[in-house]
N, CA, C and O atoms as a CHARMM CRD file, in Angstrom:
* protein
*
  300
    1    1 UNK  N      0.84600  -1.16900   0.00000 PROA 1      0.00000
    2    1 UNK  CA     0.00000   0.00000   0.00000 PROA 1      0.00000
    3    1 UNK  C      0.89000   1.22900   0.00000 PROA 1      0.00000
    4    1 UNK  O      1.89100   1.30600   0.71200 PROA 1      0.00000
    5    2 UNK  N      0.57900   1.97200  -0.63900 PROA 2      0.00000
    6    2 UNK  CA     1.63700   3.16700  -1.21300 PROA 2      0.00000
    7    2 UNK  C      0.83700   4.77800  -0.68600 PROA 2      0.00000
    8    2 UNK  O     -0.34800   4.81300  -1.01900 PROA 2      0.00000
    9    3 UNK  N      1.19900   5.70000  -0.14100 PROA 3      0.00000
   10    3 UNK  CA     0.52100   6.66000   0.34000 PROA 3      0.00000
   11    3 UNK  C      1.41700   7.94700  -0.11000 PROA 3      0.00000
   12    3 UNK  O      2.64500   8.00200  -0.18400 PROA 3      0.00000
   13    4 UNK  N      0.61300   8.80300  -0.34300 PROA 4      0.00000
   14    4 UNK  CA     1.94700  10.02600  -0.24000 PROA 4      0.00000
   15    4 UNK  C      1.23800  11.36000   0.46300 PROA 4      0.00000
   16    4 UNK  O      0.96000  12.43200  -0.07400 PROA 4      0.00000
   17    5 UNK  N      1.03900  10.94200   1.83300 PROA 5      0.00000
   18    5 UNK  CA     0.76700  11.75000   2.91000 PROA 5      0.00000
   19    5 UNK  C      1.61300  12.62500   3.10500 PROA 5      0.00000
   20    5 UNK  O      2.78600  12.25400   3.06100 PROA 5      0.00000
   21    6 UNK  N      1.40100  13.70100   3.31300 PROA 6      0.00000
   22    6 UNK  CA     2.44600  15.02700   3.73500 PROA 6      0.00000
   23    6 UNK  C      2.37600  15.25300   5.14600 PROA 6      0.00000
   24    6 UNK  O      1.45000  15.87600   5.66500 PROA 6      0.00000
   25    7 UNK  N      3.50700  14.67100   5.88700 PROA 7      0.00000
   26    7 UNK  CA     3.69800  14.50700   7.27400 PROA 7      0.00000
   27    7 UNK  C      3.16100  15.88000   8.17500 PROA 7      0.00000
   28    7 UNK  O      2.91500  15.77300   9.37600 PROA 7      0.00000
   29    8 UNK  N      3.00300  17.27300   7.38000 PROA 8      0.00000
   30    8 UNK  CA     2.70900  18.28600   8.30600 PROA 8      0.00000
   31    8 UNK  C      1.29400  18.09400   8.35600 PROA 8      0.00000
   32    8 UNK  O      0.76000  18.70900   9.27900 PROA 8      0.00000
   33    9 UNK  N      0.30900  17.22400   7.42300 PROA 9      0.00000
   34    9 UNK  CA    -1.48700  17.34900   7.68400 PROA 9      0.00000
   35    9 UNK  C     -1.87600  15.95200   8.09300 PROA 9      0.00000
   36    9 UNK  O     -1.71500  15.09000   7.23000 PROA 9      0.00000
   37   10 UNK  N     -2.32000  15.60900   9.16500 PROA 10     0.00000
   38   10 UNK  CA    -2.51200  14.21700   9.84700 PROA 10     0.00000
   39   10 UNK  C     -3.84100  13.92000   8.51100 PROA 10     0.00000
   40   10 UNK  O     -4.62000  14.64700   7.89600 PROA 10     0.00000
   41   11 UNK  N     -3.55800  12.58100   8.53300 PROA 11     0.00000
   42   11 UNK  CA    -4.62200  11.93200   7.57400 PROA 11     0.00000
   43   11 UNK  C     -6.05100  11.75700   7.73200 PROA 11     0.00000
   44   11 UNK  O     -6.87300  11.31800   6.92800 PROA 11     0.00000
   45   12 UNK  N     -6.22400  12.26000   9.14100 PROA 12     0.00000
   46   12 UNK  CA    -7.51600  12.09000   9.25200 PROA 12     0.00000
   47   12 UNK  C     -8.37200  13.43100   9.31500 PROA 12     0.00000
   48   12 UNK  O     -9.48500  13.57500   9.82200 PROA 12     0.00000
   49   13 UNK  N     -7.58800  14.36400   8.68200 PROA 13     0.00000
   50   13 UNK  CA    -7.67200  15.58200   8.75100 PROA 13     0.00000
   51   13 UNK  C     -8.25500  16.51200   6.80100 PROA 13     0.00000
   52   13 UNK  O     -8.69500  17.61800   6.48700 PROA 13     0.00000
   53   14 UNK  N     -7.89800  15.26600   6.05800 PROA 14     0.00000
   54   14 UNK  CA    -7.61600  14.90400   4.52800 PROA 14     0.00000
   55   14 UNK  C     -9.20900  14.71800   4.44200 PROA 14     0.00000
   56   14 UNK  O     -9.84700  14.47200   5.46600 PROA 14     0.00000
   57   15 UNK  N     -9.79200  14.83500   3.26600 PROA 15     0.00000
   58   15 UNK  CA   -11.19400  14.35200   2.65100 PROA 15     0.00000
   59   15 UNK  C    -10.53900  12.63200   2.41600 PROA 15     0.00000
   60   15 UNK  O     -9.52100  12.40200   1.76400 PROA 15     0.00000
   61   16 UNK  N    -11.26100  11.71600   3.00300 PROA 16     0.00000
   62   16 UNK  CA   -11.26700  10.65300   2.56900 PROA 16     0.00000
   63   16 UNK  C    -11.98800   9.67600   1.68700 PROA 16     0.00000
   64   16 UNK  O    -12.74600   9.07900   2.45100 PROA 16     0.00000
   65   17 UNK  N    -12.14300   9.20400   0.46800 PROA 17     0.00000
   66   17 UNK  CA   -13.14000   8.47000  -0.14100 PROA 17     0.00000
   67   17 UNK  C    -13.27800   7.10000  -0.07000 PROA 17     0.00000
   68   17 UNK  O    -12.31500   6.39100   0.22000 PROA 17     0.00000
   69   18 UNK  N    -14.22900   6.70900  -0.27300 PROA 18     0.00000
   70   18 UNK  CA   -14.84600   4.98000  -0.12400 PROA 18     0.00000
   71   18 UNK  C    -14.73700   4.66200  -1.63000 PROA 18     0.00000
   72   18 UNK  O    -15.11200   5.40800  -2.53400 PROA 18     0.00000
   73   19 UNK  N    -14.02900   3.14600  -1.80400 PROA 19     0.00000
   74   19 UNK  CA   -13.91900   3.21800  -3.69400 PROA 19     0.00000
   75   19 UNK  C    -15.70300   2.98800  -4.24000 PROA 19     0.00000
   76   19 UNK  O    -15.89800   2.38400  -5.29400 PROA 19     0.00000
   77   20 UNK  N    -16.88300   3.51500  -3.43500 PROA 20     0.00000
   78   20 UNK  CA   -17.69300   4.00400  -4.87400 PROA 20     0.00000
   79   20 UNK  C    -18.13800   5.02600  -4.49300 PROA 20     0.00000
   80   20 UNK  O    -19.33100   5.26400  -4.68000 PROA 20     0.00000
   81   21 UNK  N    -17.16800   6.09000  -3.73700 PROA 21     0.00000
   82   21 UNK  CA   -16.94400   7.62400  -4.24800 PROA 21     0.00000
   83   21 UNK  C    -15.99500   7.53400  -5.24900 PROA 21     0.00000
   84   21 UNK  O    -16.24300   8.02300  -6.35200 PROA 21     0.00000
   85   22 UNK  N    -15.26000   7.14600  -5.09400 PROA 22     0.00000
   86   22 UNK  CA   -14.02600   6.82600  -6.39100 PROA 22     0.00000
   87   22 UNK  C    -14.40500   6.79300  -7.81900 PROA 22     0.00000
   88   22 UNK  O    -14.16200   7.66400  -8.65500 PROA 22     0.00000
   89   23 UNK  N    -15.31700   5.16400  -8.07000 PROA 23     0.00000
   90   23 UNK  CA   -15.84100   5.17500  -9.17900 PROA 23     0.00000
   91   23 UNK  C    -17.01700   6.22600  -9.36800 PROA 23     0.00000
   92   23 UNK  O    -17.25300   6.43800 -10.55700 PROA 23     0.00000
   93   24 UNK  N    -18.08500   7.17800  -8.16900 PROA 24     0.00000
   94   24 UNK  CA   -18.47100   8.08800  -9.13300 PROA 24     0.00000
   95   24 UNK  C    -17.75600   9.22800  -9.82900 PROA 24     0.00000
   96   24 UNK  O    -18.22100   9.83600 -10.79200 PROA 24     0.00000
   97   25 UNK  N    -16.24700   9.53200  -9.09200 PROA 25     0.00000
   98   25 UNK  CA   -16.06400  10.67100  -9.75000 PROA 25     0.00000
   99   25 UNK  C    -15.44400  10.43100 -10.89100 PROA 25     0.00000
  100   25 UNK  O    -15.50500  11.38100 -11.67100 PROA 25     0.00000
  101   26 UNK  N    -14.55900   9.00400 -11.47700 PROA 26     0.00000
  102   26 UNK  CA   -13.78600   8.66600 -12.36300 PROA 26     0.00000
  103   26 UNK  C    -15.06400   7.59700 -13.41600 PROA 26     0.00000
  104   26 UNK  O    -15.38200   6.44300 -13.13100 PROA 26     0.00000
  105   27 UNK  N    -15.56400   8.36500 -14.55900 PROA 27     0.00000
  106   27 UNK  CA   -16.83600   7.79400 -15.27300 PROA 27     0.00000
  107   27 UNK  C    -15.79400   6.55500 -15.92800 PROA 27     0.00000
  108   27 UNK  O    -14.66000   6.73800 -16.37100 PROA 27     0.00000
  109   28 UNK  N    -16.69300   4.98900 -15.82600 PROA 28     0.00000
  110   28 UNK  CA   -16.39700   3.92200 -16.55600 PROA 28     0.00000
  111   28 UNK  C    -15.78900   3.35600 -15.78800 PROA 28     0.00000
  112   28 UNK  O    -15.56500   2.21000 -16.17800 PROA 28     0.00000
  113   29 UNK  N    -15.12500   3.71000 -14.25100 PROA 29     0.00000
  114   29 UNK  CA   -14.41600   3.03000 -13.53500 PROA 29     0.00000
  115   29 UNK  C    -15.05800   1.83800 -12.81900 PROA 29     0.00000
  116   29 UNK  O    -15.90300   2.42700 -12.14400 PROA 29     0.00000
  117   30 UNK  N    -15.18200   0.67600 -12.56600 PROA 30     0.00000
  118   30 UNK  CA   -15.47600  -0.24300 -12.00400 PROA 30     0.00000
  119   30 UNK  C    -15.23300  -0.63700 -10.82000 PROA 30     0.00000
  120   30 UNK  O    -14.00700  -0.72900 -10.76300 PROA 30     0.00000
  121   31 UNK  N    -15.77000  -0.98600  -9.62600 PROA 31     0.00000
  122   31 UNK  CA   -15.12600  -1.28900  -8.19000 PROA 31     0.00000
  123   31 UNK  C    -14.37100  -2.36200  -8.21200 PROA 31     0.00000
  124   31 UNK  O    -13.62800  -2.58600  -7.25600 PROA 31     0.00000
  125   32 UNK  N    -14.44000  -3.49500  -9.66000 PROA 32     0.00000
  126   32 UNK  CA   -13.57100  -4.63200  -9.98200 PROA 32     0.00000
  127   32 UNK  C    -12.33400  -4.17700 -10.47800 PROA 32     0.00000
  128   32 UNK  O    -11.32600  -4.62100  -9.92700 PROA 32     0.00000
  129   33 UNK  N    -12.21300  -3.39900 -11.38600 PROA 33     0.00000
  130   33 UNK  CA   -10.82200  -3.12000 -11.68000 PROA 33     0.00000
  131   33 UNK  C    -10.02200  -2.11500 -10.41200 PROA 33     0.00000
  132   33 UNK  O     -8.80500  -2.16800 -10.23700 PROA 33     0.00000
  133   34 UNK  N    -11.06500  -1.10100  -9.48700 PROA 34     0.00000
  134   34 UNK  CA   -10.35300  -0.57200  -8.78100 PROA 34     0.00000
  135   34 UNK  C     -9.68500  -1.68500  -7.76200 PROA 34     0.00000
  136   34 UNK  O     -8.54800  -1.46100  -7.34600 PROA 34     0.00000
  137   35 UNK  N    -10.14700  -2.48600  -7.49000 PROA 35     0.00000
  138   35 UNK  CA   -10.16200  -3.56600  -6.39300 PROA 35     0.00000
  139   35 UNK  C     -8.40000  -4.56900  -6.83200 PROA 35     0.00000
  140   35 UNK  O     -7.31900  -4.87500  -6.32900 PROA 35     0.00000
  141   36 UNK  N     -9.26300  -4.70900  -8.19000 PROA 36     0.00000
  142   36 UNK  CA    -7.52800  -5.23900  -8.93600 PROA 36     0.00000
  143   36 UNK  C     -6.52200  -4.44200  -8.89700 PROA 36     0.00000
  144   36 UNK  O     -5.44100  -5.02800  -8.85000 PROA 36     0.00000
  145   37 UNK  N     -6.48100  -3.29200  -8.90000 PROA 37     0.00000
  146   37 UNK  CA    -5.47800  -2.41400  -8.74800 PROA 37     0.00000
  147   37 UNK  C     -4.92000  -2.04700  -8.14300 PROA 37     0.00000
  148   37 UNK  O     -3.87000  -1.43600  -8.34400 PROA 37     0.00000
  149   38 UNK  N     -5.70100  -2.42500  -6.69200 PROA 38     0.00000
  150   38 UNK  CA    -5.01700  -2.49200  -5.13200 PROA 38     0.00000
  151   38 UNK  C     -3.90700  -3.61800  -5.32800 PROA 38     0.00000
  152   38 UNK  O     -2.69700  -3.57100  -5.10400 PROA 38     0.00000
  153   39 UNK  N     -4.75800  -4.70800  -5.84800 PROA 39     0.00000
  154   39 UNK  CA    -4.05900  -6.04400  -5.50400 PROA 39     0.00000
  155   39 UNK  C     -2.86800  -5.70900  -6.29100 PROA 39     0.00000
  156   39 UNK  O     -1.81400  -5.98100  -5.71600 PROA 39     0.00000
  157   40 UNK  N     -2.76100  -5.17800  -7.47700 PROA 40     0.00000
  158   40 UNK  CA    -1.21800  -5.18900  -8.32000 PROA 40     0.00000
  159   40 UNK  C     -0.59000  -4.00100  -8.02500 PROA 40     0.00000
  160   40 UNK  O      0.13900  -3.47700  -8.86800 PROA 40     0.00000
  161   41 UNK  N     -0.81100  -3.39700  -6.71500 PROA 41     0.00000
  162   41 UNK  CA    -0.31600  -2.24900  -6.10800 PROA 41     0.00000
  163   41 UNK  C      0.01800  -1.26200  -7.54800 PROA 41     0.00000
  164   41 UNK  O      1.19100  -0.89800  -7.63800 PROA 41     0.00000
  165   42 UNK  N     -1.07000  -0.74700  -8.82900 PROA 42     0.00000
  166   42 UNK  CA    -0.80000   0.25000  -9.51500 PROA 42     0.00000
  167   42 UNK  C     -1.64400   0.82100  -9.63500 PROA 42     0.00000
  168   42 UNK  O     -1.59200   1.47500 -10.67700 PROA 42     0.00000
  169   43 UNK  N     -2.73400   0.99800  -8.93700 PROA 43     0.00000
  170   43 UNK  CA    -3.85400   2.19500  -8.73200 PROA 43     0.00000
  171   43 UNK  C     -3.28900   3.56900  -8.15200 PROA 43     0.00000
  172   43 UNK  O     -2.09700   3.87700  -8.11800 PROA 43     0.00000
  173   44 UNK  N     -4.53500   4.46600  -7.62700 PROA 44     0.00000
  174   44 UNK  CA    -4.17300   5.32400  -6.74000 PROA 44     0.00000
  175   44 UNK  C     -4.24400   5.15900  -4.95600 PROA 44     0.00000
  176   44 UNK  O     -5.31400   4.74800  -4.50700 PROA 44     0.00000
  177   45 UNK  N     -3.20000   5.45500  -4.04000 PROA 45     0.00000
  178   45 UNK  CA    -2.71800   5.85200  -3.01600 PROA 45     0.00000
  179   45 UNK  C     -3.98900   5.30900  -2.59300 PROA 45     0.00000
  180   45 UNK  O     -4.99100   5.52300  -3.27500 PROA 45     0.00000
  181   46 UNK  N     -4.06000   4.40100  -1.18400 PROA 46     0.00000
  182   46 UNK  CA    -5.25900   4.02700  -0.21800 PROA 46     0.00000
  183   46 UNK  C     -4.79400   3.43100   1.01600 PROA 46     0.00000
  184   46 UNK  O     -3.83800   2.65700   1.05400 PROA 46     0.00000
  185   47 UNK  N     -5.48600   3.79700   2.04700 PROA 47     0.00000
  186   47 UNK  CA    -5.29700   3.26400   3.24200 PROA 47     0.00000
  187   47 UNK  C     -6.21900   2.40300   3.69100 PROA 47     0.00000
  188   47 UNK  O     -7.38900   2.77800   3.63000 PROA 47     0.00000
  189   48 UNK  N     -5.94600   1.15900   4.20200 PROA 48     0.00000
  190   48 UNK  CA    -6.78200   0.42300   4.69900 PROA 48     0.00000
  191   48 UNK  C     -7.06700  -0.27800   5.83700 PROA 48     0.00000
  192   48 UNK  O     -6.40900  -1.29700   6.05000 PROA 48     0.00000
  193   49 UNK  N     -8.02100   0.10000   6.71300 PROA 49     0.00000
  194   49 UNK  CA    -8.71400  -0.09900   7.80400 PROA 49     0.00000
  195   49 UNK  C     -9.42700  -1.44200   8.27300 PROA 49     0.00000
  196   49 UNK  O    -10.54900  -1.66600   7.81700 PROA 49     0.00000
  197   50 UNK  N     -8.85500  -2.34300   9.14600 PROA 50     0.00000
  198   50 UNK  CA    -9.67900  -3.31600   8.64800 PROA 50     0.00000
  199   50 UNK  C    -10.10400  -3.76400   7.31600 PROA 50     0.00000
  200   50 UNK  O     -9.28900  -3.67600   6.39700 PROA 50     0.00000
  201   51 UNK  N    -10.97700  -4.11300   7.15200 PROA 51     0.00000
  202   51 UNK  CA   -12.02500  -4.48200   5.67500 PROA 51     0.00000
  203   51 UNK  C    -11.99800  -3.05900   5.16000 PROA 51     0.00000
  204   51 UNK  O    -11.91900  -3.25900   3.94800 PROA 51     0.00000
  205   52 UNK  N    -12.01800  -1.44400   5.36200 PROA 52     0.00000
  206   52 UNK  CA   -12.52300  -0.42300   5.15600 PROA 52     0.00000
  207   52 UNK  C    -10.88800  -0.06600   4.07500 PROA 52     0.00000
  208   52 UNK  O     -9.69600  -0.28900   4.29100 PROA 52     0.00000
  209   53 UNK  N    -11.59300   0.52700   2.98700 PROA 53     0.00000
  210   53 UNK  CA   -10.50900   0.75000   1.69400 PROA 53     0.00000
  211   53 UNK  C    -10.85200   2.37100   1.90800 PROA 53     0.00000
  212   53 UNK  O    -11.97900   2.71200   1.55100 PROA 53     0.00000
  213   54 UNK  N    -10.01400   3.35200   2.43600 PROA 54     0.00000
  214   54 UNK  CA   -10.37500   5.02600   1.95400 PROA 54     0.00000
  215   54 UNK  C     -9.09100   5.64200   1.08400 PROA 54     0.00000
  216   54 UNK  O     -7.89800   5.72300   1.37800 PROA 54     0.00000
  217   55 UNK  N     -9.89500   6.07700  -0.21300 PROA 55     0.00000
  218   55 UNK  CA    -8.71400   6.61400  -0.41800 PROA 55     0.00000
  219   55 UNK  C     -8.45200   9.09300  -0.37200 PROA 55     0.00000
  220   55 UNK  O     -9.34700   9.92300  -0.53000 PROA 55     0.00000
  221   56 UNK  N     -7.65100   9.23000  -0.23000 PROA 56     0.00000
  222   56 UNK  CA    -7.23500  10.55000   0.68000 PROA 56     0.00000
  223   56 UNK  C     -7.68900  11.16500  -1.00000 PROA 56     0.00000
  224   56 UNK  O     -7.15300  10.56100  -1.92900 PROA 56     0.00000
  225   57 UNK  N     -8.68400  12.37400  -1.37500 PROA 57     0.00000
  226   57 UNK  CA    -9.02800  12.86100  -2.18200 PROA 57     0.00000
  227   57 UNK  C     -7.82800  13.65800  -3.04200 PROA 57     0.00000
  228   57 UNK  O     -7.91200  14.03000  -4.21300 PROA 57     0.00000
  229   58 UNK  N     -6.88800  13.78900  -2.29500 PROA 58     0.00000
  230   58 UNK  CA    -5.73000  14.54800  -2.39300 PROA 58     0.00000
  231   58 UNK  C     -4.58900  13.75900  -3.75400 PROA 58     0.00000
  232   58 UNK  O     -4.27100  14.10200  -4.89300 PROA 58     0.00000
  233   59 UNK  N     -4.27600  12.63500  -2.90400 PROA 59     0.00000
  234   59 UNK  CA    -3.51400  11.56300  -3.57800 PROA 59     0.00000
  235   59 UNK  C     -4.07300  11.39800  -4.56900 PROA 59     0.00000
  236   59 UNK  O     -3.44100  11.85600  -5.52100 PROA 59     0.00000
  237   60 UNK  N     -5.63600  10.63100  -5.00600 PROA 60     0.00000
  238   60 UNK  CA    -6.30600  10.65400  -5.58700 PROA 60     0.00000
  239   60 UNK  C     -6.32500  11.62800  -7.34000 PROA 60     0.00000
  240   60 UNK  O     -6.24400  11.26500  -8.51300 PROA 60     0.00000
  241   61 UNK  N     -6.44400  12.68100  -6.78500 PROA 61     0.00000
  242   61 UNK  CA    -6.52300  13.86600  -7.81100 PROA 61     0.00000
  243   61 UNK  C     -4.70400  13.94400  -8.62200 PROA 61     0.00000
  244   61 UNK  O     -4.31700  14.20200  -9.76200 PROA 61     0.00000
  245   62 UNK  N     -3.96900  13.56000  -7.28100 PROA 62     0.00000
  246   62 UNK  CA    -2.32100  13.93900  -8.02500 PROA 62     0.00000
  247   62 UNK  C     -2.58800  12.46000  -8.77000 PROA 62     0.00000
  248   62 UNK  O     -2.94100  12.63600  -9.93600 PROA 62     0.00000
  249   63 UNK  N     -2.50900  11.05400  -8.39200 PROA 63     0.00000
  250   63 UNK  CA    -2.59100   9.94100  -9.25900 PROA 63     0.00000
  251   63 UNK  C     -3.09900   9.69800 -10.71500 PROA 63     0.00000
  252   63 UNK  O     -2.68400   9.01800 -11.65300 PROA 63     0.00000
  253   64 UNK  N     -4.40200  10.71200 -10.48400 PROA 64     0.00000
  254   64 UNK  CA    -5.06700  11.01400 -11.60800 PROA 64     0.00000
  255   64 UNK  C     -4.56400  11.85600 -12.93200 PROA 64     0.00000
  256   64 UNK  O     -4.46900  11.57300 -14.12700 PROA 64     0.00000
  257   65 UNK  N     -4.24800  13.19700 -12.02700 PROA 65     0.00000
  258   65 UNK  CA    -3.42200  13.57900 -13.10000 PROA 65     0.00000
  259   65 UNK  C     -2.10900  13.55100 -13.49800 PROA 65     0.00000
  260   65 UNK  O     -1.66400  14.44100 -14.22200 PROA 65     0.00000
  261   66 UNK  N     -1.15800  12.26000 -12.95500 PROA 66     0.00000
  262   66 UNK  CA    -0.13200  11.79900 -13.43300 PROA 66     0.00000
  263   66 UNK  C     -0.69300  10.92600 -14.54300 PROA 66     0.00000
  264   66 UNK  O      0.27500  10.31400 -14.99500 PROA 66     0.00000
  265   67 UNK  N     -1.78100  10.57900 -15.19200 PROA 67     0.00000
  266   67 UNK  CA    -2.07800   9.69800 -16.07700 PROA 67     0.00000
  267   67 UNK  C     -2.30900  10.56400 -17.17300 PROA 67     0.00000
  268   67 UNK  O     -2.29900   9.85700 -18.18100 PROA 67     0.00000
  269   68 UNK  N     -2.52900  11.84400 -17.49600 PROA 68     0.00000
  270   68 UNK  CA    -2.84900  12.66500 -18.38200 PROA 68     0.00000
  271   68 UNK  C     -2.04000  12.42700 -19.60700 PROA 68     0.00000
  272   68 UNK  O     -0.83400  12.25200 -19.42800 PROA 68     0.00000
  273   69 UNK  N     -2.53600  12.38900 -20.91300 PROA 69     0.00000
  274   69 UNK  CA    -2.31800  12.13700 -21.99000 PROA 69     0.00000
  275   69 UNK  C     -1.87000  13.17400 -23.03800 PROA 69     0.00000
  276   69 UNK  O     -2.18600  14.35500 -22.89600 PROA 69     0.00000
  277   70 UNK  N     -1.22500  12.80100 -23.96500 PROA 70     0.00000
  278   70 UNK  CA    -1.09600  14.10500 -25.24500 PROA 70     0.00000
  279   70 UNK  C     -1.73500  15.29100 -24.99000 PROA 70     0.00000
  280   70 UNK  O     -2.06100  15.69800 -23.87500 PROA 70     0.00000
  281   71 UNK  N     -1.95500  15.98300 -26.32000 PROA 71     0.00000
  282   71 UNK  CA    -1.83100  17.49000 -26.52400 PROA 71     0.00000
  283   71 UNK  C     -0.99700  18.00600 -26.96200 PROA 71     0.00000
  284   71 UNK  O     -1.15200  19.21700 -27.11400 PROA 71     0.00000
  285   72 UNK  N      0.22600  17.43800 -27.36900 PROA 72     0.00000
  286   72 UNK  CA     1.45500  18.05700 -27.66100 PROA 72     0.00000
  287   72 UNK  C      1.45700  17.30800 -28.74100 PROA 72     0.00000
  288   72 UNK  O      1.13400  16.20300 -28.30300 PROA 72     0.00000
  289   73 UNK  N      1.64700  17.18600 -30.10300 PROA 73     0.00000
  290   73 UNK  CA     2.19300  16.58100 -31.11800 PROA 73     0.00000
  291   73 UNK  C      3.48900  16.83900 -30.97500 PROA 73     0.00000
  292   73 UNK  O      3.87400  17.17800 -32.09400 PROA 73     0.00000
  293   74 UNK  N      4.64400  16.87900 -30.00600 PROA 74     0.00000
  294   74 UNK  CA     5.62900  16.48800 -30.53800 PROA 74     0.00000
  295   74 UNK  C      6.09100  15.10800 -28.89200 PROA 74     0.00000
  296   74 UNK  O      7.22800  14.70400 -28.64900 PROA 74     0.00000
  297   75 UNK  N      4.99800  14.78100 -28.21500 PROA 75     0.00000
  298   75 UNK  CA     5.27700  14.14300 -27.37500 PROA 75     0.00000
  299   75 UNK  C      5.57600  12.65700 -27.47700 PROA 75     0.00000
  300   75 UNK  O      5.88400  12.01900 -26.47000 PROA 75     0.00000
Protein backbone atom coordinates (compact mmCIF):
# COMPACT_ATOMS: atom_id res chain seq x y z
CA UNK A 1 0.00 0.00 0.00
CA UNK A 2 1.64 3.17 -1.21
CA UNK A 3 0.52 6.66 0.34
CA UNK A 4 1.95 10.03 -0.24
CA UNK A 5 0.77 11.75 2.91
CA UNK A 6 2.45 15.03 3.74
CA UNK A 7 3.70 14.51 7.27
CA UNK A 8 2.71 18.29 8.31
CA UNK A 9 -1.49 17.35 7.68
CA UNK A 10 -2.51 14.22 9.85
CA UNK A 11 -4.62 11.93 7.57
CA UNK A 12 -7.52 12.09 9.25
CA UNK A 13 -7.67 15.58 8.75
CA UNK A 14 -7.62 14.90 4.53
CA UNK A 15 -11.19 14.35 2.65
CA UNK A 16 -11.27 10.65 2.57
CA UNK A 17 -13.14 8.47 -0.14
CA UNK A 18 -14.85 4.98 -0.12
CA UNK A 19 -13.92 3.22 -3.69
CA UNK A 20 -17.69 4.00 -4.87
CA UNK A 21 -16.94 7.62 -4.25
CA UNK A 22 -14.03 6.83 -6.39
CA UNK A 23 -15.84 5.18 -9.18
CA UNK A 24 -18.47 8.09 -9.13
CA UNK A 25 -16.06 10.67 -9.75
CA UNK A 26 -13.79 8.67 -12.36
CA UNK A 27 -16.84 7.79 -15.27
CA UNK A 28 -16.40 3.92 -16.56
CA UNK A 29 -14.42 3.03 -13.53
CA UNK A 30 -15.48 -0.24 -12.00
CA UNK A 31 -15.13 -1.29 -8.19
CA UNK A 32 -13.57 -4.63 -9.98
CA UNK A 33 -10.82 -3.12 -11.68
CA UNK A 34 -10.35 -0.57 -8.78
CA UNK A 35 -10.16 -3.57 -6.39
CA UNK A 36 -7.53 -5.24 -8.94
CA UNK A 37 -5.48 -2.41 -8.75
CA UNK A 38 -5.02 -2.49 -5.13
CA UNK A 39 -4.06 -6.04 -5.50
CA UNK A 40 -1.22 -5.19 -8.32
CA UNK A 41 -0.32 -2.25 -6.11
CA UNK A 42 -0.80 0.25 -9.51
CA UNK A 43 -3.85 2.20 -8.73
CA UNK A 44 -4.17 5.32 -6.74
CA UNK A 45 -2.72 5.85 -3.02
CA UNK A 46 -5.26 4.03 -0.22
CA UNK A 47 -5.30 3.26 3.24
CA UNK A 48 -6.78 0.42 4.70
CA UNK A 49 -8.71 -0.10 7.80
CA UNK A 50 -9.68 -3.32 8.65
CA UNK A 51 -12.03 -4.48 5.67
CA UNK A 52 -12.52 -0.42 5.16
CA UNK A 53 -10.51 0.75 1.69
CA UNK A 54 -10.38 5.03 1.95
CA UNK A 55 -8.71 6.61 -0.42
CA UNK A 56 -7.23 10.55 0.68
CA UNK A 57 -9.03 12.86 -2.18
CA UNK A 58 -5.73 14.55 -2.39
CA UNK A 59 -3.51 11.56 -3.58
CA UNK A 60 -6.31 10.65 -5.59
CA UNK A 61 -6.52 13.87 -7.81
CA UNK A 62 -2.32 13.94 -8.03
CA UNK A 63 -2.59 9.94 -9.26
CA UNK A 64 -5.07 11.01 -11.61
CA UNK A 65 -3.42 13.58 -13.10
CA UNK A 66 -0.13 11.80 -13.43
CA UNK A 67 -2.08 9.70 -16.08
CA UNK A 68 -2.85 12.67 -18.38
CA UNK A 69 -2.32 12.14 -21.99
CA UNK A 70 -1.10 14.10 -25.25
CA UNK A 71 -1.83 17.49 -26.52
CA UNK A 72 1.46 18.06 -27.66
CA UNK A 73 2.19 16.58 -31.12
CA UNK A 74 5.63 16.49 -30.54
CA UNK A 75 5.28 14.14 -27.37
Amino acid sequence: MATTANPAEPVLNKRLLTPNDVIALIPGLKLKLLAEWRYKKTGPPYYKVGRIILYPFDDLEAWFEGLERGGDPND
